[in-house]
Chimera marker file (.cmm) of the C-alpha trace (Angstrom):
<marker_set name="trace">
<marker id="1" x="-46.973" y="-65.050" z="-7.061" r="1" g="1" b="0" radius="0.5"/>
<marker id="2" x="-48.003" y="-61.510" z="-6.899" r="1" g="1" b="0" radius="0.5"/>
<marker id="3" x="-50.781" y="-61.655" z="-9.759" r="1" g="1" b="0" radius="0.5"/>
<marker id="4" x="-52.264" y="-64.820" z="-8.271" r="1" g="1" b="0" radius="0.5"/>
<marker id="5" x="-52.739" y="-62.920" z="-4.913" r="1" g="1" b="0" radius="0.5"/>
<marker id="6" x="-53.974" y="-59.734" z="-7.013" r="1" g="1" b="0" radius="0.5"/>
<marker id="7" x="-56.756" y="-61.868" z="-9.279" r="1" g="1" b="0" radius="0.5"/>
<marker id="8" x="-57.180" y="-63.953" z="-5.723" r="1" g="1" b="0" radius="0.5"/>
<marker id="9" x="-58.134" y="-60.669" z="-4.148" r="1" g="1" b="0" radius="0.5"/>
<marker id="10" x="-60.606" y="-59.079" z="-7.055" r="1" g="1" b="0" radius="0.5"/>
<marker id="11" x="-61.948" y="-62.464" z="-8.005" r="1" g="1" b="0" radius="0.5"/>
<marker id="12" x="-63.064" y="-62.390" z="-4.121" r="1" g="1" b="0" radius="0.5"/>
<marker id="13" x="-64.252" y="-58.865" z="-4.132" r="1" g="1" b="0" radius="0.5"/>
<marker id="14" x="-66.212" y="-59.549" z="-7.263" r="1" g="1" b="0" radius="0.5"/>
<marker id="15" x="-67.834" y="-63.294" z="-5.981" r="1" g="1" b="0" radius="0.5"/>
<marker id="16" x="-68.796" y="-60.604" z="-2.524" r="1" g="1" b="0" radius="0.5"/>
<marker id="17" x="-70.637" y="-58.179" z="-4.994" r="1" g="1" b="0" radius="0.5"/>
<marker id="18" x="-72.343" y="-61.157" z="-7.164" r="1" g="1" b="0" radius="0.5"/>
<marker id="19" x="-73.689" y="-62.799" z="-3.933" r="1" g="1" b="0" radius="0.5"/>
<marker id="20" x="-74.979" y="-59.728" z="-2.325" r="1" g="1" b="0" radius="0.5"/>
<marker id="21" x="-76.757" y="-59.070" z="-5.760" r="1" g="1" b="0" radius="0.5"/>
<marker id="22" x="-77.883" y="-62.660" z="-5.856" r="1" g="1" b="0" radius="0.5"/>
<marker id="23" x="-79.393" y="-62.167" z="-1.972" r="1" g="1" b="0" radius="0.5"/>
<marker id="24" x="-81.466" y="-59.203" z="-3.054" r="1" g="1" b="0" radius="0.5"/>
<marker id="25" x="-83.123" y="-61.343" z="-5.635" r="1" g="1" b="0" radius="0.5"/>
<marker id="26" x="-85.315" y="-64.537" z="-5.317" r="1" g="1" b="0" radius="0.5"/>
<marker id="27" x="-84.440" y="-67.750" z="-6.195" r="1" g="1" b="0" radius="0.5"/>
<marker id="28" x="-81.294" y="-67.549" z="-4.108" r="1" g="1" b="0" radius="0.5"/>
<marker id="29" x="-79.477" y="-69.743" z="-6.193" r="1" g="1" b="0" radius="0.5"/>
<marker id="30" x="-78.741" y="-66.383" z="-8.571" r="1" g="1" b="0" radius="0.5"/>
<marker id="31" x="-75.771" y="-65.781" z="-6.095" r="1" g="1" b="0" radius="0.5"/>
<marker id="32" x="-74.180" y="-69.448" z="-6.961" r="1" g="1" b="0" radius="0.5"/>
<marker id="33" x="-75.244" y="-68.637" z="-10.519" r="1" g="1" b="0" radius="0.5"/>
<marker id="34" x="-73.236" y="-65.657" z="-10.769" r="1" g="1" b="0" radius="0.5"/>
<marker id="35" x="-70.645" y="-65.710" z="-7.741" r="1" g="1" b="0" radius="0.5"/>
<marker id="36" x="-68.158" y="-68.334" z="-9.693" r="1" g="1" b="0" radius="0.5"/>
<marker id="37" x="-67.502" y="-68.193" z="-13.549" r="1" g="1" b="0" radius="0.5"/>
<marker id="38" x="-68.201" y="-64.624" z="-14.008" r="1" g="1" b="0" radius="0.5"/>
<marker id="39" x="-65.879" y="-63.413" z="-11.462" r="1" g="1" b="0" radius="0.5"/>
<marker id="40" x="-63.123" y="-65.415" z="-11.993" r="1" g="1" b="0" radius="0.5"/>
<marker id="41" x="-63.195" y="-64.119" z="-15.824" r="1" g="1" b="0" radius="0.5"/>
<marker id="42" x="-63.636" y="-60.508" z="-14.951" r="1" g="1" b="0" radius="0.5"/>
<marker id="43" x="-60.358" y="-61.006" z="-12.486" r="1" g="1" b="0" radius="0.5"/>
<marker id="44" x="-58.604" y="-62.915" z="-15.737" r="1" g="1" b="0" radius="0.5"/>
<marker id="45" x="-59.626" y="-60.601" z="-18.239" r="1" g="1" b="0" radius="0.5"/>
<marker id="46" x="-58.664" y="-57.578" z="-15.889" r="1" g="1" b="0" radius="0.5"/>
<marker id="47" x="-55.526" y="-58.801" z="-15.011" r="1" g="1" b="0" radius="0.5"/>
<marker id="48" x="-54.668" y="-60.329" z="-18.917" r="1" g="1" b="0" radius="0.5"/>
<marker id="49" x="-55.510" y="-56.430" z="-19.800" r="1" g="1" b="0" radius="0.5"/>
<marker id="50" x="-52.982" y="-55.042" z="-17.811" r="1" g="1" b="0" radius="0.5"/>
<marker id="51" x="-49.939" y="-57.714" z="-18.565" r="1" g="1" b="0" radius="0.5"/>
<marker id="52" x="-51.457" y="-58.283" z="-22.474" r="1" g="1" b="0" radius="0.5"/>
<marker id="53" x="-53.142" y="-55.374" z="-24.040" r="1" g="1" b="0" radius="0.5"/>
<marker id="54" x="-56.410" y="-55.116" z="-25.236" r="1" g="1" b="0" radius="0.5"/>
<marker id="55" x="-56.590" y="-57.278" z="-28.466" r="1" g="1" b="0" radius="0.5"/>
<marker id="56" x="-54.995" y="-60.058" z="-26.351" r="1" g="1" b="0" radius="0.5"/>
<marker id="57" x="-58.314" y="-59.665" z="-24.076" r="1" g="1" b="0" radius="0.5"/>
<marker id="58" x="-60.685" y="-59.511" z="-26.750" r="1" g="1" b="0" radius="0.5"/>
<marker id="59" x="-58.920" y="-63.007" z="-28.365" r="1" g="1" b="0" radius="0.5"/>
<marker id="60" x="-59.587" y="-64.569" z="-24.704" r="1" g="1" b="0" radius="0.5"/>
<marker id="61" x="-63.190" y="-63.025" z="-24.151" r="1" g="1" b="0" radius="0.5"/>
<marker id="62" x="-64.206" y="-64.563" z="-27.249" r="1" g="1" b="0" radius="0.5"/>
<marker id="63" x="-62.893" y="-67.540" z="-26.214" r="1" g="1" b="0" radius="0.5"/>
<marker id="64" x="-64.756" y="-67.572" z="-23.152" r="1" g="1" b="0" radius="0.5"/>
<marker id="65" x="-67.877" y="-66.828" z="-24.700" r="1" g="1" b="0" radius="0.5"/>
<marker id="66" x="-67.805" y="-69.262" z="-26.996" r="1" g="1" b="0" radius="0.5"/>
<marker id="67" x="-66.763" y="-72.129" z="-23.992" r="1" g="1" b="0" radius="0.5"/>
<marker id="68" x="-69.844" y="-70.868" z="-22.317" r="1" g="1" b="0" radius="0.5"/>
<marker id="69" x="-72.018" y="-71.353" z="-25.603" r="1" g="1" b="0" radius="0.5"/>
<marker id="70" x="-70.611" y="-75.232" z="-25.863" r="1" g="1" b="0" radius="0.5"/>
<marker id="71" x="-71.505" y="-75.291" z="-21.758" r="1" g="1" b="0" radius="0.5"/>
<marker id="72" x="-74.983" y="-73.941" z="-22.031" r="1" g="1" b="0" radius="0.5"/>
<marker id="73" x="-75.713" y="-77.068" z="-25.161" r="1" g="1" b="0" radius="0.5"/>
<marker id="74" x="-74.011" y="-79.564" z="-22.515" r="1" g="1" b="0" radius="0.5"/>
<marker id="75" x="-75.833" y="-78.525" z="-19.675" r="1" g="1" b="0" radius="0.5"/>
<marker id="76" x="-79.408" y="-78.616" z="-22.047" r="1" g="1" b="0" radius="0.5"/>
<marker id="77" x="-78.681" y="-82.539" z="-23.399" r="1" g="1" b="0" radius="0.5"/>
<marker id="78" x="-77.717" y="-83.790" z="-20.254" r="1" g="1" b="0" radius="0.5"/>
<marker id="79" x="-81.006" y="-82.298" z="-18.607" r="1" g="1" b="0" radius="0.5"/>
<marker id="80" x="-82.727" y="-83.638" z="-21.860" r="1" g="1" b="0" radius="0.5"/>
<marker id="81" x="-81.322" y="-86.525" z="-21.224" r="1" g="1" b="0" radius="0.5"/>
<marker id="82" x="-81.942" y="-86.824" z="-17.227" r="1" g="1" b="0" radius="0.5"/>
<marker id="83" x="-85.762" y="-85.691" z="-17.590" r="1" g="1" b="0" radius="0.5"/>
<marker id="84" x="-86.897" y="-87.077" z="-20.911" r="1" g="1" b="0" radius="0.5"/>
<marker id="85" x="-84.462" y="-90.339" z="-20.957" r="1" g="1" b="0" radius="0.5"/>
<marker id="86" x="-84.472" y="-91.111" z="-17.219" r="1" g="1" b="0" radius="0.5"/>
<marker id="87" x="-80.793" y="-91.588" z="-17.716" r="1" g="1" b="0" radius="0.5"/>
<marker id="88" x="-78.774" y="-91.501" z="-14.441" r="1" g="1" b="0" radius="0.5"/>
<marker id="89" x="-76.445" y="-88.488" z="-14.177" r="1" g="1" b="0" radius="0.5"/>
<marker id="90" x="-73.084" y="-90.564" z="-14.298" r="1" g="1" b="0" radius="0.5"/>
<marker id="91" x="-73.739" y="-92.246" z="-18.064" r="1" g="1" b="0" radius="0.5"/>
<marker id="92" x="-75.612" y="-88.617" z="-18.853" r="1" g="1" b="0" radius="0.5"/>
<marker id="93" x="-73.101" y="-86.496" z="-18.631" r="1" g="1" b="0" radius="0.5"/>
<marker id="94" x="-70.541" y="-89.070" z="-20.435" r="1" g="1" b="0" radius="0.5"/>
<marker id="95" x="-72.884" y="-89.282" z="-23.279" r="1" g="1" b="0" radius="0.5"/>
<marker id="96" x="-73.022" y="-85.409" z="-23.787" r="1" g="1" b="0" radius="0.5"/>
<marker id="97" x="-69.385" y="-85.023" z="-23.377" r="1" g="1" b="0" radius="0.5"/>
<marker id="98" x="-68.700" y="-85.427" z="-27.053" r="1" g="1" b="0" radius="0.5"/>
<marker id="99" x="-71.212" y="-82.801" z="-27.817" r="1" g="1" b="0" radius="0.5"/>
<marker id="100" x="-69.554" y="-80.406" z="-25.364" r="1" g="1" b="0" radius="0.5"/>
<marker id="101" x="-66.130" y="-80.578" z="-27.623" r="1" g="1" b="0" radius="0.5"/>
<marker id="102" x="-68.424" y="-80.879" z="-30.941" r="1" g="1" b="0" radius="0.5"/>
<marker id="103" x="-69.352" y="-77.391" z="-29.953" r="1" g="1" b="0" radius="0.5"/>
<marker id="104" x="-66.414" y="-75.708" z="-28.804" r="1" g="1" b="0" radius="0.5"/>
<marker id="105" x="-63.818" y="-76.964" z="-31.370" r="1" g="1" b="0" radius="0.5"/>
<marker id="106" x="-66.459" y="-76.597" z="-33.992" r="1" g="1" b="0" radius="0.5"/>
<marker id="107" x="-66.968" y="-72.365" z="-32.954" r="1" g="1" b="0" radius="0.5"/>
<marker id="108" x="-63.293" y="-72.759" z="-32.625" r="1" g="1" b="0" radius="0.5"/>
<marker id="109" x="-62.893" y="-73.553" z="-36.433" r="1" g="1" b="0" radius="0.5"/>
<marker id="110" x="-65.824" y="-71.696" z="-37.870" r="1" g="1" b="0" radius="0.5"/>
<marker id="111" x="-65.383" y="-68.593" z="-36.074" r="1" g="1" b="0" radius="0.5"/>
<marker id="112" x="-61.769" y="-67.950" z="-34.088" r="1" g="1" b="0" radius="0.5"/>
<marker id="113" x="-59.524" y="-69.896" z="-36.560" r="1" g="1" b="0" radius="0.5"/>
<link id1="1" id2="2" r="1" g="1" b="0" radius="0.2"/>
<link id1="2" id2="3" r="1" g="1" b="0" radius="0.2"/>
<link id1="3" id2="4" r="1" g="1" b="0" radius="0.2"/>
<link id1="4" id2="5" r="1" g="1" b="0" radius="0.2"/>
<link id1="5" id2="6" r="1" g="1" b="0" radius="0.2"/>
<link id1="6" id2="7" r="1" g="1" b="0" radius="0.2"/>
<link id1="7" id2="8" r="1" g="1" b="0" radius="0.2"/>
<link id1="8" id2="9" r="1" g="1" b="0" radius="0.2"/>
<link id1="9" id2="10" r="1" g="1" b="0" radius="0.2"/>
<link id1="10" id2="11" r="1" g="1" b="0" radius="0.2"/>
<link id1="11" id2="12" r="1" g="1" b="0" radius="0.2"/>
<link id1="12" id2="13" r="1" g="1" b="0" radius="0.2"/>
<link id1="13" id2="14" r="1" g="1" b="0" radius="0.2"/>
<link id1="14" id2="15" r="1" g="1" b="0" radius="0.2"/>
<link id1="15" id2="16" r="1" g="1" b="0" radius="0.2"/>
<link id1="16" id2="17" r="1" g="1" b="0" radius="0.2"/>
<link id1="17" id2="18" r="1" g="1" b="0" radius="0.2"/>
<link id1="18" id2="19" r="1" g="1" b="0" radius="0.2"/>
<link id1="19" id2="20" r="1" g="1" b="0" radius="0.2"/>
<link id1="20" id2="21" r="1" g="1" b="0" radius="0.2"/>
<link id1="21" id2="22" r="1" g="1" b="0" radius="0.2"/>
<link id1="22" id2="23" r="1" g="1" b="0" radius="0.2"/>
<link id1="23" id2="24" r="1" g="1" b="0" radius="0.2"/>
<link id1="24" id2="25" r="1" g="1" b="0" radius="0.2"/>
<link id1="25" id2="26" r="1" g="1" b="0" radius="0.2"/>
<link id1="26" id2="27" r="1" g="1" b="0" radius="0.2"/>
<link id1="27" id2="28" r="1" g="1" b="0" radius="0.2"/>
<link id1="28" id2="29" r="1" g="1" b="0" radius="0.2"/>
<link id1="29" id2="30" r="1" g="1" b="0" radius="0.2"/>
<link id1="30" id2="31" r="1" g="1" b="0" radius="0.2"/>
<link id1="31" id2="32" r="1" g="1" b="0" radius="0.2"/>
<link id1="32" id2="33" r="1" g="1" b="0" radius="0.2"/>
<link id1="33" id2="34" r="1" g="1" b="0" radius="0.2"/>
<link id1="34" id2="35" r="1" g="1" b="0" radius="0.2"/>
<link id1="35" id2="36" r="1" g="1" b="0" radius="0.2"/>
<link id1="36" id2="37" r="1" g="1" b="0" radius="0.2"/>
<link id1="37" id2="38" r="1" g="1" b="0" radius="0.2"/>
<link id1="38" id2="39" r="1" g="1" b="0" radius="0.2"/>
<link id1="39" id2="40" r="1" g="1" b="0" radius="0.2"/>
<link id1="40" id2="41" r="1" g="1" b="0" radius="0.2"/>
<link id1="41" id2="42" r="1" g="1" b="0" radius="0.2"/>
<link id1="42" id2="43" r="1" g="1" b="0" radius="0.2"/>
<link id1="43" id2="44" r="1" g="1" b="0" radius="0.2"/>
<link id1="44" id2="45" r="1" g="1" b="0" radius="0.2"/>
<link id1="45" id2="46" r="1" g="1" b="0" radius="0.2"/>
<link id1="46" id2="47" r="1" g="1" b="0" radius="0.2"/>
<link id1="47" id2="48" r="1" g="1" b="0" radius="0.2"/>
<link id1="48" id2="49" r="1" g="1" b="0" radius="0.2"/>
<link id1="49" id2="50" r="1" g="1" b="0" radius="0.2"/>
<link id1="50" id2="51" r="1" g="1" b="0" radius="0.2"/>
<link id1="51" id2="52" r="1" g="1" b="0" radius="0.2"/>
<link id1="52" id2="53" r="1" g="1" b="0" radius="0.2"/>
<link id1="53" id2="54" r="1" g="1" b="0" radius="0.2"/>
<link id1="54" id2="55" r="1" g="1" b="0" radius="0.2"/>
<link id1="55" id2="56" r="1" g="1" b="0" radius="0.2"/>
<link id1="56" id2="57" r="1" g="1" b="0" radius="0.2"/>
<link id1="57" id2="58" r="1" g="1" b="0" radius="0.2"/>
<link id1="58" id2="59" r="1" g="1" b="0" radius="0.2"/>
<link id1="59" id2="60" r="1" g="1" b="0" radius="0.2"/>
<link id1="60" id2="61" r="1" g="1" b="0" radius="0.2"/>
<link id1="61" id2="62" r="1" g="1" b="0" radius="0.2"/>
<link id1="62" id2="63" r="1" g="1" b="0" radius="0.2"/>
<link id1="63" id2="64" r="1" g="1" b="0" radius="0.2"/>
<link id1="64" id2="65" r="1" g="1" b="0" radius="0.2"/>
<link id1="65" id2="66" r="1" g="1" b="0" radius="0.2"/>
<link id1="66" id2="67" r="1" g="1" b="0" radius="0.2"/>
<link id1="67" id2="68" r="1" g="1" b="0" radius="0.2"/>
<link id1="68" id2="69" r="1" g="1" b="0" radius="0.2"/>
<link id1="69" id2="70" r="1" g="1" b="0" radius="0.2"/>
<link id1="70" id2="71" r="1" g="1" b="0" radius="0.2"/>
<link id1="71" id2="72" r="1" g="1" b="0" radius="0.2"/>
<link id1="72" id2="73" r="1" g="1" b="0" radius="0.2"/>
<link id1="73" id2="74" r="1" g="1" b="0" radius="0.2"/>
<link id1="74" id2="75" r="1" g="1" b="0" radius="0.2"/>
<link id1="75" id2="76" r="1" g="1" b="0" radius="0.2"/>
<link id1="76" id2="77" r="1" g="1" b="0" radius="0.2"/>
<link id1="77" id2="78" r="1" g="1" b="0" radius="0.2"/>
<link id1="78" id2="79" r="1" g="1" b="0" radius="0.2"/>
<link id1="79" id2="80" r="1" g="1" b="0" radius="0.2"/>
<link id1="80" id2="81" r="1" g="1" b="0" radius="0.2"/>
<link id1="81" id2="82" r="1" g="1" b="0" radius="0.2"/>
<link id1="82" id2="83" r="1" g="1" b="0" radius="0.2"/>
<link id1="83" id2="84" r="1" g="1" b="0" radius="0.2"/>
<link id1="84" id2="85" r="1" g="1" b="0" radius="0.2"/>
<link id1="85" id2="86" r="1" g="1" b="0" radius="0.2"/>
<link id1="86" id2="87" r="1" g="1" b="0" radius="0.2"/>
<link id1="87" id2="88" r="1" g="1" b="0" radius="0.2"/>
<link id1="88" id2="89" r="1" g="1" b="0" radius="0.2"/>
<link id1="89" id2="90" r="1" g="1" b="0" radius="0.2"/>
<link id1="90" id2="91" r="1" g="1" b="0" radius="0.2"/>
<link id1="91" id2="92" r="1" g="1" b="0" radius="0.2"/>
<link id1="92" id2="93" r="1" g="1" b="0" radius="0.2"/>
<link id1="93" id2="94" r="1" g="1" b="0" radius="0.2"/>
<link id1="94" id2="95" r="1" g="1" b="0" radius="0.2"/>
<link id1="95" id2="96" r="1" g="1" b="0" radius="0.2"/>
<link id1="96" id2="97" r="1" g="1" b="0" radius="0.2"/>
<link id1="97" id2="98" r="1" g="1" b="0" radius="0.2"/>
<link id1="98" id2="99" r="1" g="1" b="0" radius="0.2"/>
<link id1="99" id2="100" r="1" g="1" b="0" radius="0.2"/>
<link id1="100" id2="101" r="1" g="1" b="0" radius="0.2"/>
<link id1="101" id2="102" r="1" g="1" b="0" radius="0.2"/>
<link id1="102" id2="103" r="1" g="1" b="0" radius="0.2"/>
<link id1="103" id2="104" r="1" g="1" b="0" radius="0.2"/>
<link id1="104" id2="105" r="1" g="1" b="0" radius="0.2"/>
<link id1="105" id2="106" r="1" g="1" b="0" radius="0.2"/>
<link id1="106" id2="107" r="1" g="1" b="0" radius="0.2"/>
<link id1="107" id2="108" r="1" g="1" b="0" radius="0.2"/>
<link id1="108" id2="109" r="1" g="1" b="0" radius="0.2"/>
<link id1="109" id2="110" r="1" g="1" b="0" radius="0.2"/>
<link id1="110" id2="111" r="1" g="1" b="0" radius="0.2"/>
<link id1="111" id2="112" r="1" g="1" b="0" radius="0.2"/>
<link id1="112" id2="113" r="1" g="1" b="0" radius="0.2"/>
</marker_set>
């Protein structure tokens, strides 16, 4: 209970600092950008430090980077397929689902296996 109440704390203290940096620059949407994913894996990371060790945190950060590699190609064919396609968002983002686990299982067996 304790380190859900400590990563609860810091993950808030670090979405505060990403939206005040996403205020002082235009588009606004920066602070949505950055206020989410980023501080709930500096608060994981942090926390996995202190319980894991170090080598434990570099296994998960890889991890994470490589999830956010297989996001970024989901993301890009389902706007492909919204703005080139004219496919609605609901059969869009079903489509590009397989693509999403293409990616991450395939980084997961070329590179963290």
């Amino acid at each position: 209970m304790t380190e859900i109440l400590i990563r609860f704390a810091i993950g808030g203290l670090i979405v505060s600092c990403f939206a005040l940096i996403g205020d002082l620059f235009k588009p606004k949407s920066f602070g949505g950008l950055f206020g989410a994913a980023p501080s709930v894996a500096i608060a994981s990371l942090g926390l996995t430090y202190l319980k894991d060790g170090a080598e434990y945190v570099s296994t998960e950060a890889r991890s994470m980077i490589l999830g956010a590699i297989a996001l970024a190609v989901y993301a890009q064919l389902v706007c492909w397929l919204l703005m080139r396609r004219r496919m609605k968002a609901l059969p869009a983002t079903l489509v590009s689902m397989p693509a999403w686990f293409a990616v991450a299982f395939g980084c997961w067996f070329l590179l963290l296996r």
